[in-house]
C-alpha positions as CSV (number, residue, x, y, z in Angstrom):
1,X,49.3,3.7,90.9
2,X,49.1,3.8,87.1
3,X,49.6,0.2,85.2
4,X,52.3,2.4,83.2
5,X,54.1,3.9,85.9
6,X,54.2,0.8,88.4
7,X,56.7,-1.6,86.4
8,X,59.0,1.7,86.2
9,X,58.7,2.7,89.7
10,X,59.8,-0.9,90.9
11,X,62.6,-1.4,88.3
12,X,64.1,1.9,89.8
13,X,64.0,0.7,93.0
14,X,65.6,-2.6,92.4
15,X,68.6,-0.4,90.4
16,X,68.9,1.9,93.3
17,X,69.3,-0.9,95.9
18,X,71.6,-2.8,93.8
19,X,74.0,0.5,92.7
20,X,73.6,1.1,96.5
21,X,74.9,-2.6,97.4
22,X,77.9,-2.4,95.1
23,X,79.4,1.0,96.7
24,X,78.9,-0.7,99.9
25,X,81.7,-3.2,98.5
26,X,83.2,-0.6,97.2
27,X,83.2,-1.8,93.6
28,X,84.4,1.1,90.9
29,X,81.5,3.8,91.1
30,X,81.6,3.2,86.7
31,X,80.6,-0.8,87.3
32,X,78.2,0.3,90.3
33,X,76.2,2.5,87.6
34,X,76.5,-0.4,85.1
35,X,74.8,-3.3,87.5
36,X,72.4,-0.8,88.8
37,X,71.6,0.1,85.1
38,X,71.4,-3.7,84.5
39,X,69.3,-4.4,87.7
40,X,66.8,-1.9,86.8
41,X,66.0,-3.2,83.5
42,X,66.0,-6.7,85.3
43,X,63.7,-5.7,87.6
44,X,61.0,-3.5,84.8
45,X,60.8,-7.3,82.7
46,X,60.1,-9.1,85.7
47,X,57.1,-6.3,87.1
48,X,55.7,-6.4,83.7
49,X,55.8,-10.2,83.3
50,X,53.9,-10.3,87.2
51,X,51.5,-8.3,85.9
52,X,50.8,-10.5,82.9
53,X,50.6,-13.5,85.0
54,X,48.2,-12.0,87.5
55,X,45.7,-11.9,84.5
């Protein structure tokens, strides 16, 4: 996977599971899109701050 691509593919995948965690608990579908949104960008620092520390 490309350097670029890999801190986006993961920070989407941390969003998804965490929009998909709050409609389990059936949180309003607006707030579920908000802590996914937030989750994602959460998860794209902490992939691109691994990578820095790998090197």
């Amino acid at each position: 996977m490309k350097k670029k691509l890999k801190p986006i593919v993961e920070g989407l995948a941390v969003g998804i599971v965490f929009f998909s965690i709050t409609l389990l608990f059936e949180i309003p579908f607006v707030m579920s899109i908000i802590i996914g949104l937030l989750a994602s960008v959460g998860g794209y620092r902490n992939s691109i701050k691994m990578d820095k520390e790998e090197k």
